[in-house]
N, C-alpha and C positions, 0 to 999 in steps of 0.2 A: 431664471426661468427653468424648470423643473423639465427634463429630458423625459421625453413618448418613450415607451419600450415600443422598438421597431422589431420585435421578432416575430417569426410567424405566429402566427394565432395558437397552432398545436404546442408549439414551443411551452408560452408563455401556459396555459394549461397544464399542460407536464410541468412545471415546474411551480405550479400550487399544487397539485397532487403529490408531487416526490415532495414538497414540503412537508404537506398533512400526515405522508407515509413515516418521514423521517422525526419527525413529532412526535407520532405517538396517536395523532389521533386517527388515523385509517391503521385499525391494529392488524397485527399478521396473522391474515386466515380471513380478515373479516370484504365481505366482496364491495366492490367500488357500484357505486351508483348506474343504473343501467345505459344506454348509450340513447335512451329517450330524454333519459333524468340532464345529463351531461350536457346533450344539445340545448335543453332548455335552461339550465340554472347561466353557461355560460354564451347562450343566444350566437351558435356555432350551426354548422352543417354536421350531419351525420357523418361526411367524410372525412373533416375535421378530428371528431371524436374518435376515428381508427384511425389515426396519424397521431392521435396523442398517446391512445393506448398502445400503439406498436413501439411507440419511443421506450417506456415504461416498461415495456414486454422486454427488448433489447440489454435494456439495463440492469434488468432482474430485477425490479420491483414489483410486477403484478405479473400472475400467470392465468392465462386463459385456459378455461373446462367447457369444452363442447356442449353448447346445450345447456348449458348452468348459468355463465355469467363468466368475468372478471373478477380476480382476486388478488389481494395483497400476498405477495409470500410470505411462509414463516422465516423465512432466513431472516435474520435483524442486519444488520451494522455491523463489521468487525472492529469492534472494539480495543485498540491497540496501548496495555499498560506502557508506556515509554518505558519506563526503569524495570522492566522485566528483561529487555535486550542487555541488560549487564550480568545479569545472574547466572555465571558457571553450570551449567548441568551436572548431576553428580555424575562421580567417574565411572565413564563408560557406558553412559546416559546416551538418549538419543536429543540429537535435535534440539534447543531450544524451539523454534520454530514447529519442529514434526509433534512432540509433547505437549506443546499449548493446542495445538489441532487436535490431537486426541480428549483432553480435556473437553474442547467442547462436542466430542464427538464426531469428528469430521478425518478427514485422512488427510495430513499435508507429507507433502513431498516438494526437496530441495534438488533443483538440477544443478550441476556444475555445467554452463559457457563455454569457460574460457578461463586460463589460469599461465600469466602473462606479466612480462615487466615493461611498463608503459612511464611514457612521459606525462606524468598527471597534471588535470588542468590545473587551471589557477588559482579556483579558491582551494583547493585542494593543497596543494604545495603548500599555501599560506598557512591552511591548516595543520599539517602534519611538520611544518616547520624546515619544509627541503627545499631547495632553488628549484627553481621552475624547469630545469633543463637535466633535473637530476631523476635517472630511474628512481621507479617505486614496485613494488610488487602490487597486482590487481587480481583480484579476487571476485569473476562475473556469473552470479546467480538467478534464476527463473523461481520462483517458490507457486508454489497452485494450492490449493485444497479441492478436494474430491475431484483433483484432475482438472481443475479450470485456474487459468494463469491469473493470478493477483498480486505479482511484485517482481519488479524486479531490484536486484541488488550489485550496486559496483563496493568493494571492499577494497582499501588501499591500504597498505603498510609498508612504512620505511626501510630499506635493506636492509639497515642495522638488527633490525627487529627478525626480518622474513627470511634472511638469506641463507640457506640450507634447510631451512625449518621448515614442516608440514604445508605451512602458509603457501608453499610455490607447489608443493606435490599438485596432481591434476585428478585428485580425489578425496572426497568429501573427507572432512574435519569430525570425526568422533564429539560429539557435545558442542559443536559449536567454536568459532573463533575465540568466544570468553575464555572459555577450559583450557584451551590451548594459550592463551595469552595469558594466563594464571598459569602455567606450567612452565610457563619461558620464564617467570621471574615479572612479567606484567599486569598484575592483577590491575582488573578496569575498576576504578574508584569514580569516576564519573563522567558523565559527559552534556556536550551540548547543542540542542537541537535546534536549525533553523530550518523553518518549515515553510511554504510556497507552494503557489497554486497556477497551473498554467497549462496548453494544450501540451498533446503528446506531440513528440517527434515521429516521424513515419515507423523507426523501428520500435517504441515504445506502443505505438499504434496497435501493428502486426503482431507484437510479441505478448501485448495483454491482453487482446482480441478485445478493444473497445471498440462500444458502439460509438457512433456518428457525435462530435459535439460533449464527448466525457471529458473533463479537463483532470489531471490528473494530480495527485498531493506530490509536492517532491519535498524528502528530509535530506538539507546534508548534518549529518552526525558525527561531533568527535568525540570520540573517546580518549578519556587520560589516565593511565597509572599513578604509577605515587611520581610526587614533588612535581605533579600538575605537567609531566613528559607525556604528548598525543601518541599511543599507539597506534590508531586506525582510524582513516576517515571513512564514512561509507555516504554515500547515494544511494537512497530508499526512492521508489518512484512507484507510488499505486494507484490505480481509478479512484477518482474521487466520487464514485459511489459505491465501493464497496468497505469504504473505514471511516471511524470517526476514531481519533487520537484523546486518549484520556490521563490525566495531568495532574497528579497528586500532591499534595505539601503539608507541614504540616505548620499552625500560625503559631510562634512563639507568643 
């Protein structure tokens, strides 16, 4: 027997709309059907249809013009190359992260947290190859573009690797962790990502300023140098409406 969707009425609307948006086919700029059109194609109340739009509004999908109508944004999707986070900045470069935001013409900025040696969880240790009860250096970032929070970042590396090194200073990394992990003698050769979809925690909540009901993408990623030694694990955690992850190969 085929399970009812039991969510509200606006829900379930918002969430053919953010489909059509995220399609392609309600393009960016182009205005959404009036709040007459809406009540009738989906045989809802009016007041429905501002419960659906204010969802959409929250989430950054459509923005309201006084007197005009409802509109799609032009923002798209952040589009995120995965095998672009291995690539060194050249020396003395900014940012992996701040450079790709200029490129599309936006302004990103990296906060440093916290910059701390912690007992890393479990998949964590697993990953980086340390006992569970053994420090690690941590590495906790806020990244935004034009000033609004879209990621946060836990960054973990084994003493061996961080211990005296820039990695623990309590101030941003010139180029990135790459540059610097190329310059210790760790050049990142590859890595591996598992990816996961689930609600926020209260601080991830707070700290991305997500609307009501955003679940959020989580990557843990490791990274390896040569003879396949994990330099870093990281924890990527960003609303799951402002990326979609793009996955390139090539077919022998």
């Amino acid at each position: 027997m085929r399970r009812k969707d039991t969510r509200p009425r606006h829900q379930q609307i918002a969430a053919s709309l953010r489909a059509a948006i995220m399609s392609g086919e309600l393009e960016p700029g182009e205005r959404l059907p009036t709040t007459q059109q809406l009540v009738e194609r989906y045989e809802v109340t009016g007041q429905t249809v501002q419960r659906t739009l204010q969802v959409l509004k929250e989430e950054g999908f459509v923005i309201g013009r006084p007197g005009v109508g409802v509109f799609v944004r032009d923002e798209t999707p952040l589009v995120v190359q995965v095998a672009s986070y291995l690539s060194p900045s050249l020396r003395g470069g900014a940012h992996p992260w701040i450079s790709r935001a200029d490129e599309r013409g936006q302004r990103g900025t990296a906060k440093l947290l916290d910059v701390t040696r912690v007992k890393p969880p479990r998949q964590v240790a697993e990953a980086l190859g340390t006992a569970s009860d053994e420090d690690v250096a941590l590495r906790h970032q806020l990244l935004s573009l034009d000033g609004d929070p879209v990621e946060l970042v836990w960054n973990y590396y084994p003493l061996s690797i961080a211990d005296g090194t820039p990695l623990e200073h309590r101030a941003r990394i010139r180029g990135g962790s790459p540059a610097l992990l190329t310059g210790l003698g760790y050049p990142p050769r590859e890595h591996v990502d598992r990816v996961s979809v689930r609600l926020a925690t209260p601080e991830e909540f707070r700290a991305l300023e997500l609307p009501d009901d955003v679940p959020v993408m989580r990557t843990l990623r490791t990274v390896y140098s040569d003879e396949a030694k994990p330099v870093e694990v990281s924890v990527l955690v960003k609303g799951g409406h402002r990326y979609e992850l793009a996955y390139q190969s090539t077919i022998p």
